[in-house]
C-alpha positions as protocol buffer text, in pm:
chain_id: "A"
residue {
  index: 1
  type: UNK
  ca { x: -12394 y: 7716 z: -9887 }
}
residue {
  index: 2
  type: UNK
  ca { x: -12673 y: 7629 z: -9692 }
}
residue {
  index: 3
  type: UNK
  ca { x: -12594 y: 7823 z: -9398 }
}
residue {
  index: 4
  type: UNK
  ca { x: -12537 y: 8141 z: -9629 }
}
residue {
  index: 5
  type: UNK
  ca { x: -12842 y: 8090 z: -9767 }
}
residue {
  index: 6
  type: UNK
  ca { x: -13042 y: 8094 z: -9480 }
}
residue {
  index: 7
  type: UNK
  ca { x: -12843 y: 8395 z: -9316 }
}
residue {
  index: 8
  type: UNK
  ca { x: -12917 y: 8608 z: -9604 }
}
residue {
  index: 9
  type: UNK
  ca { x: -13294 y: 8541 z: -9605 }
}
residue {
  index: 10
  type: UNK
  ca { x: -13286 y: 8604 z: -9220 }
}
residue {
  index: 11
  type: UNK
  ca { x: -13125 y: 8963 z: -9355 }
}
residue {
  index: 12
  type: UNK
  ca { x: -13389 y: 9000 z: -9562 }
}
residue {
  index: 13
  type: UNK
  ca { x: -13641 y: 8931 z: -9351 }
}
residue {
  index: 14
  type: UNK
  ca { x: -13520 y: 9202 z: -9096 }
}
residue {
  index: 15
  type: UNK
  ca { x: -13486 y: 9415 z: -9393 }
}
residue {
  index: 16
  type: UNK
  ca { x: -13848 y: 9347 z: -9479 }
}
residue {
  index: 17
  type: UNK
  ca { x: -14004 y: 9397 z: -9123 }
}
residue {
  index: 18
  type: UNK
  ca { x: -13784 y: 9699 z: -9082 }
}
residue {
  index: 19
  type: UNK
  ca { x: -13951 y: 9862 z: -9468 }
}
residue {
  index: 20
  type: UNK
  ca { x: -14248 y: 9788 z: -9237 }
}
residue {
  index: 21
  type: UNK
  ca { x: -14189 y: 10075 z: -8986 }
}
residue {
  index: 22
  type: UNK
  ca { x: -14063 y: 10295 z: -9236 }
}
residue {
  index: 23
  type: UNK
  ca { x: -14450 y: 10293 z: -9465 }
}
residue {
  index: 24
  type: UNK
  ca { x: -14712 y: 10570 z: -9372 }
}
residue {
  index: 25
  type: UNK
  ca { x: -14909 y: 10420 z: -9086 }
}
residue {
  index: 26
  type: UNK
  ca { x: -15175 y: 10322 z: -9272 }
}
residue {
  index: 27
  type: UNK
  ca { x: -15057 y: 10081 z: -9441 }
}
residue {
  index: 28
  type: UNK
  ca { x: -14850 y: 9906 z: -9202 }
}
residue {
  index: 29
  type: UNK
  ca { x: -15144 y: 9633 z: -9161 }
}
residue {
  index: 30
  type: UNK
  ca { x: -15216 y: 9552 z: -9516 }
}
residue {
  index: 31
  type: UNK
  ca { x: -14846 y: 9576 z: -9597 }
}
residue {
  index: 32
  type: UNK
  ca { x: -14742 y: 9329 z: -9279 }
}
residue {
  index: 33
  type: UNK
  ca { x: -14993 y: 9097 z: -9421 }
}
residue {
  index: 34
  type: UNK
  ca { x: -14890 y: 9097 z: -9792 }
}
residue {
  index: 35
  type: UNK
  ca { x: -14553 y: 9034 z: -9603 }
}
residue {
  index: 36
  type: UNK
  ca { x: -14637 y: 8701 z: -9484 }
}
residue {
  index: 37
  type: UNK
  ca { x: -14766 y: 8563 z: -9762 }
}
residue {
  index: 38
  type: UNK
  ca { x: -14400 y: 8581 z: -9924 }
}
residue {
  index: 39
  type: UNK
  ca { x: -14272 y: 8423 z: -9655 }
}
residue {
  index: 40
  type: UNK
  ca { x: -14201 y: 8054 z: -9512 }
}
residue {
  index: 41
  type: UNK
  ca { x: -14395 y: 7929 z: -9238 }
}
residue {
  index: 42
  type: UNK
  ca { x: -14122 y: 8018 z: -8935 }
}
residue {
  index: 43
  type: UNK
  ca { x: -14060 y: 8393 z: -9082 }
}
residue {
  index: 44
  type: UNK
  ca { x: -14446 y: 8408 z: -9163 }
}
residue {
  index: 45
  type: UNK
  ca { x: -14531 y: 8339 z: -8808 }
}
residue {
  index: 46
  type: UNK
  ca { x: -14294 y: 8629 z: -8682 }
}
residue {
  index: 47
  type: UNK
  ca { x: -14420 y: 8871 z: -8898 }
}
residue {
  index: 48
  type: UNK
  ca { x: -14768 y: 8812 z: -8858 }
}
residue {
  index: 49
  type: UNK
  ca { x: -14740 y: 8909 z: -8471 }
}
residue {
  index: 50
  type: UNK
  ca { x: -14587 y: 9252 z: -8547 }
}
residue {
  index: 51
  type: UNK
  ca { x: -14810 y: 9513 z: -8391 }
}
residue {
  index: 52
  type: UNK
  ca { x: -14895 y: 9891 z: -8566 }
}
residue {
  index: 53
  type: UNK
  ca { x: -14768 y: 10119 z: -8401 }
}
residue {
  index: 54
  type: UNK
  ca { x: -14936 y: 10401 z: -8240 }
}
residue {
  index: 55
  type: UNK
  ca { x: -14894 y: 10740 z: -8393 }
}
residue {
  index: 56
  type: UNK
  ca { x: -14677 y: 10897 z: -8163 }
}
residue {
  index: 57
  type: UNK
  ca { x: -14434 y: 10581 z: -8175 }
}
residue {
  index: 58
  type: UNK
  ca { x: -14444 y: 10575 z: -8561 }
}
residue {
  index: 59
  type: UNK
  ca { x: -14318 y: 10945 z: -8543 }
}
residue {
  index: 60
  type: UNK
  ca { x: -14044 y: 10855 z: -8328 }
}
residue {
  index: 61
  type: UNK
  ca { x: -13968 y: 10547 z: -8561 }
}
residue {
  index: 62
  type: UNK
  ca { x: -13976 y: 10814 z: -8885 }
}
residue {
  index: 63
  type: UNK
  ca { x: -13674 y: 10994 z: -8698 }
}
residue {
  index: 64
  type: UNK
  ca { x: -13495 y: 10717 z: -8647 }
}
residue {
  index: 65
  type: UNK
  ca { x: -13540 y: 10629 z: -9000 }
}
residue {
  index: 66
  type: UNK
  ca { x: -13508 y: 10994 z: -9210 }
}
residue {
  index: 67
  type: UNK
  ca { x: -13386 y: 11177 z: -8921 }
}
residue {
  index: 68
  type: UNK
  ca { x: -13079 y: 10951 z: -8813 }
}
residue {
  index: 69
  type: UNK
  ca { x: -12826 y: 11202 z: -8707 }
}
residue {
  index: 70
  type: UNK
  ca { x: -13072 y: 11352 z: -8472 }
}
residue {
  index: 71
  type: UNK
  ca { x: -13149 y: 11024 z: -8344 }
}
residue {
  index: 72
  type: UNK
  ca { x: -12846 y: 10933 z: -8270 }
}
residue {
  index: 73
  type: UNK
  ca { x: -12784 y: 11240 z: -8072 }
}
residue {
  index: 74
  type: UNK
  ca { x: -13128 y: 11213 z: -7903 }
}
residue {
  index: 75
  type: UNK
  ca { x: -12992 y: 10854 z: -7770 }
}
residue {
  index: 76
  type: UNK
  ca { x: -12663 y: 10998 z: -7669 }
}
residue {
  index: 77
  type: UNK
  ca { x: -12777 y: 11319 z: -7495 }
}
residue {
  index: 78
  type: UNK
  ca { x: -13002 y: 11163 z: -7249 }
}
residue {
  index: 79
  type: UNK
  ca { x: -12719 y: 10849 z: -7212 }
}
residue {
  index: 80
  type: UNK
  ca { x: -12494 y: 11136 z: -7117 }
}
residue {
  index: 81
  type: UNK
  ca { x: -12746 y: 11317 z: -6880 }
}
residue {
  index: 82
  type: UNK
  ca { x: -12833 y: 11007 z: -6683 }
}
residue {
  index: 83
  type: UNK
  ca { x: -12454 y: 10974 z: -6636 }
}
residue {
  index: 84
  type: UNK
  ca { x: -12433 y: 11309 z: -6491 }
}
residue {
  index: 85
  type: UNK
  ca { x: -12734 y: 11313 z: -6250 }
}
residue {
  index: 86
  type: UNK
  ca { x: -12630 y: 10940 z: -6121 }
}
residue {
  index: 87
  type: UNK
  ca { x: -12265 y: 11078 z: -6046 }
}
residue {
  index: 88
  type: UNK
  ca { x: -12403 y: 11385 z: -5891 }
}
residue {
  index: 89
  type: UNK
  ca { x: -12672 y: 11156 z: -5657 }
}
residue {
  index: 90
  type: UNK
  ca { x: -12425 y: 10937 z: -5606 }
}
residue {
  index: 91
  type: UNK
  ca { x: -12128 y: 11192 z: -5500 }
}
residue {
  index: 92
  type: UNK
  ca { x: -12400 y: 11347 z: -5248 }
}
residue {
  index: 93
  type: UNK
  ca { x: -12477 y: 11019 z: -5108 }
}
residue {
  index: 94
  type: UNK
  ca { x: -12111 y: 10970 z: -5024 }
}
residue {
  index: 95
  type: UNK
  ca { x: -12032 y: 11262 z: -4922 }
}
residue {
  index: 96
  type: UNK
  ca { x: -12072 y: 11423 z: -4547 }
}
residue {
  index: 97
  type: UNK
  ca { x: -12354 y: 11702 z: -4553 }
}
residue {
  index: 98
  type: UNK
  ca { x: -12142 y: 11998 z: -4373 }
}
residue {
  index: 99
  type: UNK
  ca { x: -11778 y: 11922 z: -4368 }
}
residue {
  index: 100
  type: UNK
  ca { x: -11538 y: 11687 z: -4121 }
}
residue {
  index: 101
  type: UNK
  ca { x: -11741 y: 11601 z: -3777 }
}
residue {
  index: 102
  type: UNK
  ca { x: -11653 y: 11418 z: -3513 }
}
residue {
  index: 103
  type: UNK
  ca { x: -11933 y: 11131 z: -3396 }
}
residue {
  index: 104
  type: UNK
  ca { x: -12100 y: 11244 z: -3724 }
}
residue {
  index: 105
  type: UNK
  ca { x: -12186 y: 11608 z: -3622 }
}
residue {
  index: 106
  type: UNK
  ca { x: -12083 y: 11941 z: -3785 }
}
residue {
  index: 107
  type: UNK
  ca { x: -11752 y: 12087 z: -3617 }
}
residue {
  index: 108
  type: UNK
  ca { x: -11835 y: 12483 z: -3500 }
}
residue {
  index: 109
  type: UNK
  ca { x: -11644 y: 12681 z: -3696 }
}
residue {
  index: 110
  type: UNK
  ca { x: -11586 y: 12430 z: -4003 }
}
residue {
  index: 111
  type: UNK
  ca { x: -11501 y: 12590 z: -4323 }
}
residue {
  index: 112
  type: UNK
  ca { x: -11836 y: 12559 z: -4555 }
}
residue {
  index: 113
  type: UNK
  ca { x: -11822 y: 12400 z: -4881 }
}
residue {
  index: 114
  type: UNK
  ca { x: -11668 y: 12519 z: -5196 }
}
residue {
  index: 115
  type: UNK
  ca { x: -11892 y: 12748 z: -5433 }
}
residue {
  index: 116
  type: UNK
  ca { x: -12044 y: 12583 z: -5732 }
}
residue {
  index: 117
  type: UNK
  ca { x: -11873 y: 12642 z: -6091 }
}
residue {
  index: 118
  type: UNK
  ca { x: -12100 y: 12879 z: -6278 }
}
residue {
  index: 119
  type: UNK
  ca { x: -12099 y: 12565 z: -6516 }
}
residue {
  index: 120
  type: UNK
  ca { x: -12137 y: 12188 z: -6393 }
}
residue {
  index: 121
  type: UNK
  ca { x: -12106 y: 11829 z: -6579 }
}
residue {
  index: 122
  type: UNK
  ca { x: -12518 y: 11839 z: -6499 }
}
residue {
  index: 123
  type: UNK
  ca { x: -12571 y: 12140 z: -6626 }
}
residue {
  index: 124
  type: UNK
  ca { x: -12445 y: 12127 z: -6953 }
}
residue {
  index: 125
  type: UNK
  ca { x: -12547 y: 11765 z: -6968 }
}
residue {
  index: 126
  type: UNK
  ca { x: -12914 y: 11901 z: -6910 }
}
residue {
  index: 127
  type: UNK
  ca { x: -12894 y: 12198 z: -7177 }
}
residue {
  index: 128
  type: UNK
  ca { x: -12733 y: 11953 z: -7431 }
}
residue {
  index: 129
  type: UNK
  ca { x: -13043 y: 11683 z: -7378 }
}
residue {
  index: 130
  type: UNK
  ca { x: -13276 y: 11972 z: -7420 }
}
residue {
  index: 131
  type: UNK
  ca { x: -13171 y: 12093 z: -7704 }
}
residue {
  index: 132
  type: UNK
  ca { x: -13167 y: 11727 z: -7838 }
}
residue {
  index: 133
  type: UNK
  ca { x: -13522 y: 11686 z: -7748 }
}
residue {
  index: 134
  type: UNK
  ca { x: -13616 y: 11977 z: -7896 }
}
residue {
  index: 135
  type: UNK
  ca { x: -13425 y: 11900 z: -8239 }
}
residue {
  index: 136
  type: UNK
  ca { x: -13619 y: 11528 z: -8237 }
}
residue {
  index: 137
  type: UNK
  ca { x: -13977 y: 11708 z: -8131 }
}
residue {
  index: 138
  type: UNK
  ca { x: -13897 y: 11936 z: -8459 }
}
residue {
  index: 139
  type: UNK
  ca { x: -13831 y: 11653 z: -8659 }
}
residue {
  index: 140
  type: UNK
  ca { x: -14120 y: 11421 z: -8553 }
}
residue {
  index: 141
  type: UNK
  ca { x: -14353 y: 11715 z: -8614 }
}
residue {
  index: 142
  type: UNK
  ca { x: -14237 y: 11749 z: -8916 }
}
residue {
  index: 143
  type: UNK
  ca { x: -14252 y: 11424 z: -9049 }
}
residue {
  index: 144
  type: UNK
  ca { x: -14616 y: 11440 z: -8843 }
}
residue {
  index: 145
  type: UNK
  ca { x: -14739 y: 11717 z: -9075 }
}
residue {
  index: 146
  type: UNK
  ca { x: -14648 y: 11518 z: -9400 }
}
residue {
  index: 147
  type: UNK
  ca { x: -14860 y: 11227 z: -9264 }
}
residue {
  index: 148
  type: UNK
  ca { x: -15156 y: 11474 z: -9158 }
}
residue {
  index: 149
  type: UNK
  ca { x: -15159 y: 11324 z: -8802 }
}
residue {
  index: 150
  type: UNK
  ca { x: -15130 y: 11628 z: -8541 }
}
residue {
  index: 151
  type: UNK
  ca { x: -15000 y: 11516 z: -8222 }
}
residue {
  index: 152
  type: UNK
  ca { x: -14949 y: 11710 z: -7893 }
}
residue {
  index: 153
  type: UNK
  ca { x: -14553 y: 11868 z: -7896 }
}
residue {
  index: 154
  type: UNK
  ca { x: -14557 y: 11801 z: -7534 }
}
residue {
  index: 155
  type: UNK
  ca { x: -14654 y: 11464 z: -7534 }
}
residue {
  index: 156
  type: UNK
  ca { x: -14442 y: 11422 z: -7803 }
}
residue {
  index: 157
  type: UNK
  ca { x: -14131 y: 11566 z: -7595 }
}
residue {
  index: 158
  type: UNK
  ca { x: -14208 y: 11382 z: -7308 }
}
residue {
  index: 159
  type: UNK
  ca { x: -14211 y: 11046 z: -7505 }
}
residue {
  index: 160
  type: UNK
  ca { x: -13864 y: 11160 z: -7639 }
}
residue {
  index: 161
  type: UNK
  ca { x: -13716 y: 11250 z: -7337 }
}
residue {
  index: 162
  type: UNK
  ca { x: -13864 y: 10891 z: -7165 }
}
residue {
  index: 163
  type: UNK
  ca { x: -13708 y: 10719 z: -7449 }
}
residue {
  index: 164
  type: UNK
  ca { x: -13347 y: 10908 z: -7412 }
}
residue {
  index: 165
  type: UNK
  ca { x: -13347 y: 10894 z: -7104 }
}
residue {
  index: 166
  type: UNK
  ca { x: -13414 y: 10504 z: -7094 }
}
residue {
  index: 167
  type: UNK
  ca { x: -13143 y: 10280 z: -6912 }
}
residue {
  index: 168
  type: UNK
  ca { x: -13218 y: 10049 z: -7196 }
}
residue {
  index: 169
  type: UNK
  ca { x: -13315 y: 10225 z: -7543 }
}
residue {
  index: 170
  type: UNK
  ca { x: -13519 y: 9988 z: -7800 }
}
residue {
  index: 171
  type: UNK
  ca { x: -13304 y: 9698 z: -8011 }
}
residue {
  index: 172
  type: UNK
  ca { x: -13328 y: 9706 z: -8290 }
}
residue {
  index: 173
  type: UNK
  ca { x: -13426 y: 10097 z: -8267 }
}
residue {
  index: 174
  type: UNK
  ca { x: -13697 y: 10245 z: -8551 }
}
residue {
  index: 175
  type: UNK
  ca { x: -13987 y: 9994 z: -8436 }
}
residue {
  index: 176
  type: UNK
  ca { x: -14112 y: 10142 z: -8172 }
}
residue {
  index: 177
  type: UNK
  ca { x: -14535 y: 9996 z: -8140 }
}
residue {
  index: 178
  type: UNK
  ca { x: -14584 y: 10204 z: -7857 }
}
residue {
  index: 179
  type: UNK
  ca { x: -14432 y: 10477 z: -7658 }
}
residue {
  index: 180
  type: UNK
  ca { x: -14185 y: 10429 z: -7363 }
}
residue {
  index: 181
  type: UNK
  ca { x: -14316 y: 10524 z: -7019 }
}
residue {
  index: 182
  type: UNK
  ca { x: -14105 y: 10759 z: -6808 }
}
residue {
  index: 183
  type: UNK
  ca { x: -13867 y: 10575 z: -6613 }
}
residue {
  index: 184
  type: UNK
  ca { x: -13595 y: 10810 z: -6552 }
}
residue {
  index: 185
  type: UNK
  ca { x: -13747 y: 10921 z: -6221 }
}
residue {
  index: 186
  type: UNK
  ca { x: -13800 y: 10598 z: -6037 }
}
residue {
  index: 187
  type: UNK
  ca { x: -13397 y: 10493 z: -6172 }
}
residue {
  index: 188
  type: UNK
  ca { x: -13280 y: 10751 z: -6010 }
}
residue {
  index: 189
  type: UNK
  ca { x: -13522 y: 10821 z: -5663 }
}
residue {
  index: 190
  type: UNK
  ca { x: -13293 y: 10516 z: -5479 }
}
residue {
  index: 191
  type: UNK
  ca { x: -12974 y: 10682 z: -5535 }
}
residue {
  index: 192
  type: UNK
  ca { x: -13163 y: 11022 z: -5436 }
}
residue {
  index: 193
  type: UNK
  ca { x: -13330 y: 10855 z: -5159 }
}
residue {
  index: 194
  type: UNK
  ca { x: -12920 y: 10770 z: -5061 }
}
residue {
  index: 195
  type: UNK
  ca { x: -12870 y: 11114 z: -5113 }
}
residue {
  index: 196
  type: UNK
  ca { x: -13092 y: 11294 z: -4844 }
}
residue {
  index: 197
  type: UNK
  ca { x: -13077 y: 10974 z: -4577 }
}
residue {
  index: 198
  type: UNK
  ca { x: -12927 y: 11092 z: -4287 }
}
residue {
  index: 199
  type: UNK
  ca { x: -12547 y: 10992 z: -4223 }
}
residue {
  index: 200
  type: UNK
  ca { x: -12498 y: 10668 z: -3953 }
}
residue {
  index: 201
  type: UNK
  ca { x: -12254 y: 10764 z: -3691 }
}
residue {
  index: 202
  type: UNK
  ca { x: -12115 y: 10650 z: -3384 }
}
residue {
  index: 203
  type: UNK
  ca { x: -12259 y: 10804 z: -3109 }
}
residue {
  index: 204
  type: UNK
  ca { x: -11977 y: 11064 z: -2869 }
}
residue {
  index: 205
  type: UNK
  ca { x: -12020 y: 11138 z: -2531 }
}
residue {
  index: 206
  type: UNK
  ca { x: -12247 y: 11466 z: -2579 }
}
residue {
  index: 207
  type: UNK
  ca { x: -12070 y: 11786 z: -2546 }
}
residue {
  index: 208
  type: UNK
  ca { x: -12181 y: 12157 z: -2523 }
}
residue {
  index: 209
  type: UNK
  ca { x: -12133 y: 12178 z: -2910 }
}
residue {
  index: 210
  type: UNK
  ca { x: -12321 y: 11864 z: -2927 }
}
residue {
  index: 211
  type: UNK
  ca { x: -12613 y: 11955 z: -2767 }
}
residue {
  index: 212
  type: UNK
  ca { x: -12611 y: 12299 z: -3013 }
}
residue {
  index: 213
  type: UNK
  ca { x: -12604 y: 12084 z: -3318 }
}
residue {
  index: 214
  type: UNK
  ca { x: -12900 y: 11862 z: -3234 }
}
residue {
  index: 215
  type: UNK
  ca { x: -13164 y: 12109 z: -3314 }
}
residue {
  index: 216
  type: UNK
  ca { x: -12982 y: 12182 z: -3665 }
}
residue {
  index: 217
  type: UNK
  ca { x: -12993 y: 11756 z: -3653 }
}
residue {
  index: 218
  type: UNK
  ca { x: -13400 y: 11779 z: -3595 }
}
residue {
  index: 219
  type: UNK
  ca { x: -13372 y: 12064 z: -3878 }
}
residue {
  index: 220
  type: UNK
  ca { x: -13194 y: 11840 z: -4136 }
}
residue {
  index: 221
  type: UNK
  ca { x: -13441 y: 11542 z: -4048 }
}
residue {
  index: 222
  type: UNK
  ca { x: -13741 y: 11731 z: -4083 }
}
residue {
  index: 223
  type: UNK
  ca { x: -13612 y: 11853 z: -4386 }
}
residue {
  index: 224
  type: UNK
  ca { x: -13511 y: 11514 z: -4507 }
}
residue {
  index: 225
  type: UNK
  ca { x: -13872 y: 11393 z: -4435 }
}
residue {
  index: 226
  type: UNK
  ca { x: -13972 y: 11643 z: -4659 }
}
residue {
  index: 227
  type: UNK
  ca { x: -13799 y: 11536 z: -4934 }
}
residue {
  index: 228
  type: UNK
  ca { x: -13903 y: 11181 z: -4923 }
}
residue {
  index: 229
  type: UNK
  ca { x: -14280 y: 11322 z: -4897 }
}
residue {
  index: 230
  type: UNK
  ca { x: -14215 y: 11498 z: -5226 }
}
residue {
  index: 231
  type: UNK
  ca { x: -14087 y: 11234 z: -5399 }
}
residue {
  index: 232
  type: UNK
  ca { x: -14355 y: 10992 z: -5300 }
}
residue {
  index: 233
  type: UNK
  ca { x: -14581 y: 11269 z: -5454 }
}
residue {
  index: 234
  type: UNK
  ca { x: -14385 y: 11279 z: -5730 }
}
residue {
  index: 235
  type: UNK
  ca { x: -14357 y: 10885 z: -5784 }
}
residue {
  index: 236
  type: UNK
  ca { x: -14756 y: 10897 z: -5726 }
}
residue {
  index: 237
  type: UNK
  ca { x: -14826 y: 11171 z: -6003 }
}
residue {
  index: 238
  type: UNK
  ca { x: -14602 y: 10999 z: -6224 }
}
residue {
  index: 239
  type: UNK
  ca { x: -14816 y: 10696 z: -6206 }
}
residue {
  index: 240
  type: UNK
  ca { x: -15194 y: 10904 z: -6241 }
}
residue {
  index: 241
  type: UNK
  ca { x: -14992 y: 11042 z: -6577 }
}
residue {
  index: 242
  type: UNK
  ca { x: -14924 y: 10682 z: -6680 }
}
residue {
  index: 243
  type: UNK
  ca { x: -15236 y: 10574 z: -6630 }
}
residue {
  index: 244
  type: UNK
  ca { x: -15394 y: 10841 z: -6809 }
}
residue {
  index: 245
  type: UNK
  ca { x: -15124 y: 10814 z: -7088 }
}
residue {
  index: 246
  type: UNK
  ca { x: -15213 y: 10466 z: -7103 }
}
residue {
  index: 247
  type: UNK
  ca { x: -15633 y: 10468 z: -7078 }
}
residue {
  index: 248
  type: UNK
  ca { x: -15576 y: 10738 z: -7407 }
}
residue {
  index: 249
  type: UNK
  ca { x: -15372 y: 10548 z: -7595 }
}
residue {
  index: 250
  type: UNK
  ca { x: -15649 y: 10250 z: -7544 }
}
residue {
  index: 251
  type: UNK
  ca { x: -15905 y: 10494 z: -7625 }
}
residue {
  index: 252
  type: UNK
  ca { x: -15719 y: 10609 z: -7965 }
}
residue {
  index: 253
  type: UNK
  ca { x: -15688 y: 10219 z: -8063 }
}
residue {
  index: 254
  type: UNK
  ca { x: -16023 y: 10192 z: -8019 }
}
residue {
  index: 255
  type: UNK
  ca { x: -16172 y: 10474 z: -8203 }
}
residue {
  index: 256
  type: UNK
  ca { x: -15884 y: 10365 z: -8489 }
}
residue {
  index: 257
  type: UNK
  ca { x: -16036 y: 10015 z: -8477 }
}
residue {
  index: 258
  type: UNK
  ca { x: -16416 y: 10155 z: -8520 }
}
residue {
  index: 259
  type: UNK
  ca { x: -16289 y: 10400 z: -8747 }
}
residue {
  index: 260
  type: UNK
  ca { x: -16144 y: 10096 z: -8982 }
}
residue {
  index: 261
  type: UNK
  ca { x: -16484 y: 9884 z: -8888 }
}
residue {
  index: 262
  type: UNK
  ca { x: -16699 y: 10186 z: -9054 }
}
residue {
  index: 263
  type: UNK
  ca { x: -16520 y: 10226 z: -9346 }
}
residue {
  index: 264
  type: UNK
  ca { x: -16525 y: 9840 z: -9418 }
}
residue {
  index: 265
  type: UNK
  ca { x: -16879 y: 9866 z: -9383 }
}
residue {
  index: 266
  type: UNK
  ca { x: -16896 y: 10217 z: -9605 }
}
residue {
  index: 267
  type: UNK
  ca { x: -16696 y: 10017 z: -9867 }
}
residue {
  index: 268
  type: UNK
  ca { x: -16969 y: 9702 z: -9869 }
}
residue {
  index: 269
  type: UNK
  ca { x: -17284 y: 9976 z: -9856 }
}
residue {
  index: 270
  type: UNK
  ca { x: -17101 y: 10121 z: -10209 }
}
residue {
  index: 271
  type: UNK
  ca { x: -17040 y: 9785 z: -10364 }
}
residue {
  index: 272
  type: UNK
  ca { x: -17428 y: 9711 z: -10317 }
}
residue {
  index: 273
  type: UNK
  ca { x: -17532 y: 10051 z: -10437 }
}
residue {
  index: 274
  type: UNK
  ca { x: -17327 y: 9944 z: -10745 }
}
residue {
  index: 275
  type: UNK
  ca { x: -17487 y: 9672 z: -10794 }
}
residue {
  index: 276
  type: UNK
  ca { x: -17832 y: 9768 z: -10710 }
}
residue {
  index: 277
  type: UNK
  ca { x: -17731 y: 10044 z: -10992 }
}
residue {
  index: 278
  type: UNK
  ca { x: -17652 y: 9802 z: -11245 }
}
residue {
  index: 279
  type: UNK
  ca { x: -17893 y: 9589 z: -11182 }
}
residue {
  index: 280
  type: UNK
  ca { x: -18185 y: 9896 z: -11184 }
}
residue {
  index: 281
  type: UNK
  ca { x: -18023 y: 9958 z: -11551 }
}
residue {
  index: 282
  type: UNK
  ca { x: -18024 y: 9566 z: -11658 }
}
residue {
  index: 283
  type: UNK
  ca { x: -18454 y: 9606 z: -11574 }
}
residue {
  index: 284
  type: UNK
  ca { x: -18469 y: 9949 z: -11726 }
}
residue {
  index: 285
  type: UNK
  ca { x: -18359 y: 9785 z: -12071 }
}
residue {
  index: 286
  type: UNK
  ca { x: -18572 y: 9487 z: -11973 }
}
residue {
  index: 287
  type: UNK
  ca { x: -18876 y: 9689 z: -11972 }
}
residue {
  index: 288
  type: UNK
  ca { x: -18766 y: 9912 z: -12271 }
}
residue {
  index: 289
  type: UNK
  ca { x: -18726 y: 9549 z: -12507 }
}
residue {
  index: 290
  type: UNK
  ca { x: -19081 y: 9427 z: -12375 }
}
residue {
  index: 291
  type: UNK
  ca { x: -19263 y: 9767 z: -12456 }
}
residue {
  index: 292
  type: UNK
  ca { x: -19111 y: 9763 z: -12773 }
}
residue {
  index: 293
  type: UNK
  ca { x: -19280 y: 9375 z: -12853 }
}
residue {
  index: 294
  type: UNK
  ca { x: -19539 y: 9514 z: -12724 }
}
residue {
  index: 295
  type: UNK
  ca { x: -19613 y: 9776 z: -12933 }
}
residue {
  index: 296
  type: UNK
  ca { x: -19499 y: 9574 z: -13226 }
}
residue {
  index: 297
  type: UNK
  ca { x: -19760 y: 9294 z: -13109 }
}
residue {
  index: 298
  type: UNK
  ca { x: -20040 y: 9549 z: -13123 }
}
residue {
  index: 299
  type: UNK
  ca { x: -19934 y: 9677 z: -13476 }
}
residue {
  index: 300
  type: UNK
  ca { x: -19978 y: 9345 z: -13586 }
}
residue {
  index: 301
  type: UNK
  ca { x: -20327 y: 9307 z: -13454 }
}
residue {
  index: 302
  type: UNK
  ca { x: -20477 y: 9652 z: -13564 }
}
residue {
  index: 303
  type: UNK
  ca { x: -20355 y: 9559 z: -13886 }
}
């Protein structure tokens, strides 16, 4: 009995904390506090180091919540989609870049590859994750609107695509206190990086053929070189756009925390006006009672 007991207040604790993620933003704080209050000291401690949530991860935590079907197809879009781009990486990685050599080098005359279907695995896999993005975006904005917050659809997107696309998705999903950085890049740039590396062979005597081939060899390294440039760009920018993600997200907690500051202080000035009201009216009647004995006291002497 005692170990049913406690397992069903542990379920209603995770009930409580997730009716937490579910409330308009703001009141997550006063309702997290009121929270732990109700509870014993071990659940009261957990609760009480729940964060808010920024506004963009509340929105993504409202979709999870009212929107679960989209969710849930959010989540297994992008699952699907880093499936197909690690198979394709990793298929290019193994494979030799222009047909059967010998020592490693292209054989003149080799047949070239076959064409592309007009529809891959990746390609559908991308359209599908798109379209899932899109269907969350329309759904967090809409759930944005009723909560008069107005975020930016394209950071929005780009926090739903980071989150889709995450080798590891949130657990338990819907309390999201912040948004999820993009990682999909950097989990995939060592299996590109495998991709574009230059095949290891064993060296052949050179031939006439040989000696062709090594300029389209100088070709394919420059090129390779290339590519690993770009995606050290790429890698670089993605870490300015963190940054900057991250320094506005401070900057929004901060004007949020001076915002809640002022109106503490708004609500004090109005409780002294009150009072400085009521207590103007407690000496207007003061004055009225004494000019009244007064005047009677004057009556009296006249008389």
């Amino acid at each position: 009995m005692a170990a049913g007991a406690g397992g069903h207040a542990a379920v209603d604790i995770e009930r409580a904390i997730d009716s937490l993620y579910q409330r308009p933003l703001g009141e997550f704080t006063a309702a997290r506090n009121a929270l732990v209050k109700t509870l014993p000291l071990s659940g009261a401690a957990r609760v009480k180091k729940l964060t808010k949530p920024t506004p963009p991860a509340w929105m993504i935590n409202q979709v999870y919540w009212h929107s679960r079907s989209v969710y849930q197809r959010l989540i297994e879009a992008g699952a699907a989609l880093r499936t197909a781009q690690l198979d394709v990486l990793a298929r290019g990685a193994a494979a030799q870049p222009r047909g059967e050599t010998r020592g490693g080098r292209e054989r003149p005359g080799s047949a070239p590859p076959p064409a592309r279907a007009a529809r891959d695995p990746l390609q559908e896999a991308t359209e599908n994750h798109r379209k899932a993005v899109a269907d969350a975006v329309h759904q967090a904005l809409r759930h944005a609107a009723a909560a008069r917050l107005r975020p930016q659809p394209d950071s929005l997107s780009r926090s739903l695509e980071a989150l889709s696309l995450s080798a590891a998705p949130p657990d338990p999903p819907g309390r999201l206190t912040d948004v999820i950085a993009p990682a999909g890049f950097e989990a995939l740039s060592g299996v590109l990086v495998a991709a574009v590396a230059p095949a290891v062979a064993t060296p052949d005597p050179p031939t006439e053929a040989d000696n062709r081939s090594h300029q389209l060899d100088a070709a394919d390294r420059l090129r390779q070189d290339e590519q690993r440039a770009a995606l050290e760009q790429a890698t670089a920018a993605l870490a300015a756009a963190r940054d900057a993600e991250r320094a506005a997200l401070a900057r929004a907690e901060q004007a949020e925390r001076s915002l809640r500051a002022a109106e503490a202080t708004l609500e004090t000035i109005r409780r002294e006006l009150a009072a400085a009201h009521a207590a103007a009216g407690d000496a207007a009647r003061a004055r009225q009672a004494a000019e009244q004995a007064l005047a009677r006291a004057e009556a009296k002497v006249n008389f």
